[in-house]
N, C-alpha and C positions, 0 to 999 in steps of 0.2 A: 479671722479677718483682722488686716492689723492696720486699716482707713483711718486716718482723722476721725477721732468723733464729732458728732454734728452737734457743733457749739455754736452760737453766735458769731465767734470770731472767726469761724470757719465759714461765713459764706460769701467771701471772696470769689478767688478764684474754680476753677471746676477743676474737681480732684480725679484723676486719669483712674484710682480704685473703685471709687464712687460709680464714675461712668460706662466702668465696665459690668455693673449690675443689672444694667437694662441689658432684658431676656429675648426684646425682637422674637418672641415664638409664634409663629404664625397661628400654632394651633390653642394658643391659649385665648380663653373666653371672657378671662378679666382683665382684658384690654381695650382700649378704643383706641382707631386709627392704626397707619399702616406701620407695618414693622418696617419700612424702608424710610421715614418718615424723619428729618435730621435732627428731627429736637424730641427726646425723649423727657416724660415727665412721668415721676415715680413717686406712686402718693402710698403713706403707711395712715390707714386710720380704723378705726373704731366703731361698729353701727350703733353702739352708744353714744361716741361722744357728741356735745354739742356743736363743736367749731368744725369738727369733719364732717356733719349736717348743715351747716352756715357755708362751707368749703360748696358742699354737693348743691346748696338748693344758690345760692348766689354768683360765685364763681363760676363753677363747672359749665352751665350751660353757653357762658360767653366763653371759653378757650377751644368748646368742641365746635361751636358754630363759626370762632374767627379763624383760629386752627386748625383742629384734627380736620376739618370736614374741607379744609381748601390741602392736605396733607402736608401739614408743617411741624402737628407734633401729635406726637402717639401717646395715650393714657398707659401708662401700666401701674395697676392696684395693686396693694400689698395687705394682707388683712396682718394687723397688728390689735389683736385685744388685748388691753389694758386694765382693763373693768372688771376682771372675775369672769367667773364662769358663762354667765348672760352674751356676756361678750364675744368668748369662744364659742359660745353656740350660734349666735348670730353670722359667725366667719364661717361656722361651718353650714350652715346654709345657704351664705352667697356662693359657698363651692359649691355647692348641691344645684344650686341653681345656676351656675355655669355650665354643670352637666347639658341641660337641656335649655344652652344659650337663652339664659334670662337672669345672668346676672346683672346686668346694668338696669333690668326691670326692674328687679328686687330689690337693688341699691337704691333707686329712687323713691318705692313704695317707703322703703325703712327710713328714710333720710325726709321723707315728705314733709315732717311735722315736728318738729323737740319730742322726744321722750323723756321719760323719768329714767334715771340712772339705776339700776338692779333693782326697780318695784318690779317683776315679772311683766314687763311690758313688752320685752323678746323671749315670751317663757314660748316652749314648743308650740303650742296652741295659739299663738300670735305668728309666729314663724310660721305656720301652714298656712294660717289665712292669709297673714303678705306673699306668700311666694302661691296660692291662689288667683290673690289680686295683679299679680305680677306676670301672671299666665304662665306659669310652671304648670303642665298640663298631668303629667305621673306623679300625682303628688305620692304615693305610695311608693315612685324607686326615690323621688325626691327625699323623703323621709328617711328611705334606706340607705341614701346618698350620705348623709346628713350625719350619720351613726356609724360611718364607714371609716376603718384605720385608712384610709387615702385620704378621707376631708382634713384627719388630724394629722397627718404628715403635711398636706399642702401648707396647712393654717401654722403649723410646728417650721417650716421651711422661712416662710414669709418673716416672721417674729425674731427668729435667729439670725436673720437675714439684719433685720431692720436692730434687731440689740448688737449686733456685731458692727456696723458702725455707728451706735452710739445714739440711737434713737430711744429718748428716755416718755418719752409726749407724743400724742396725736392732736392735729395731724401732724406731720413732717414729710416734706418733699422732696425731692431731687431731679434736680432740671437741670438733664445731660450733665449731671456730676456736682452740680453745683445747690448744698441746701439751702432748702426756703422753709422754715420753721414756724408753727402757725396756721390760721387760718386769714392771711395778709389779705389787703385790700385789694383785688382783680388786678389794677395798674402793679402791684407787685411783680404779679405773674408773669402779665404782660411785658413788662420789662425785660425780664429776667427771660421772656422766651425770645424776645423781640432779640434782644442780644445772641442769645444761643443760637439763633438761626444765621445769623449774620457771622458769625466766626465758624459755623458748617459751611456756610458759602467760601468764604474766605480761602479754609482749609481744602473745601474742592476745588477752586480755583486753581490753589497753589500745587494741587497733586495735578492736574493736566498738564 
């Protein structure tokens, strides 16, 4: 990938490599909102870190209820662990739990409260009880899920993904091309979508 990296001074305008990242997969399970949806927003984070938990419990619910849910903009997650091992086991069981569409349950189970950073606070036996709480119902294919060269290819895709243009930190975003680094203040977002939906109109317009 040979994108801009995603620097501060980069988040100008919306880089056309960038925006060509958003996957619009209808079948993927680690997304909100429709894949026809003109403002995509690509979030790389951590079920460790703190500010991608302050992202999930502060933010996230005001852009899917002003947003995804009037279809303006579509989630698409990217697991980036940063953290060590803890971390990647944590991504490979929101894959796991995508399996049996309950990743955005388990997202929010794991996101509910700060954790401690590598005390065993995502050690496997925490992972089964959240993706329990989360209503992952085969906790034993879930488990199987979990352990499977597919979750480490998904999680291995995402990461090469997100280091390939230059994602050194979680979270870090990309809104229809354009990064937002941080876990910014909502009117950030909002902005930054508010705009992006309005140069999608634009650019429809000007294609009629």
């Amino acid at each position: 990938m040979s994108a801009k990296p995603m620097t501060p001074e980069a988040q100008e305008p919306a880089n056309p490599e960038l925006l060509a990242l958003a996957r619009r997969d209808t079948a993927d399970p680690l997304v909100l909102g429709s894949p026809d949806a003109p403002v995509v927003l690509i979030e790389y984070s951590d079920f460790q870190c703190p500010f991608c938990g302050r992202f999930a419990r502060e933010t996230k619910p005001a852009l899917v209820r002003d947003y995804v849910d009037k279809g303006i903009l579509r989630i698409e997650w990217r697991d980036f662990p940063v953290f060590g091992a803890e971390s990647d086991q944590a991504a490979r069981a929101g894959w796991a739990a995508g399996r049996q569409n309950r990743f955005w349950r388990l997202h929010d189970e794991a996101y509910a409260e700060p954790r401690r950073r590598n005390a065993g606070d995502v050690g496997e036996g925490d992972l089964l009880a959240t993706a329990r709480q989360a209503g992952v119902e085969d906790l034993a294919r879930f488990e199987k899920d979990m352990a499977s060269d597919a979750a480490h290819q998904a999680v291995t895709r995402d990461s090469d993904e997100g280091y390939g243009i230059g994602v050194t930190s979680t979270p870090a975003f990309l809104i229809n091309g354009r990064p937002v680094l941080g876990a910014q203040p909502t009117d950030v977002f909002t902005d930054v979508i508010d705009e992006a939906a309005e140069q999608a109109r634009q650019q429809e317009d000007g294609d009629e």
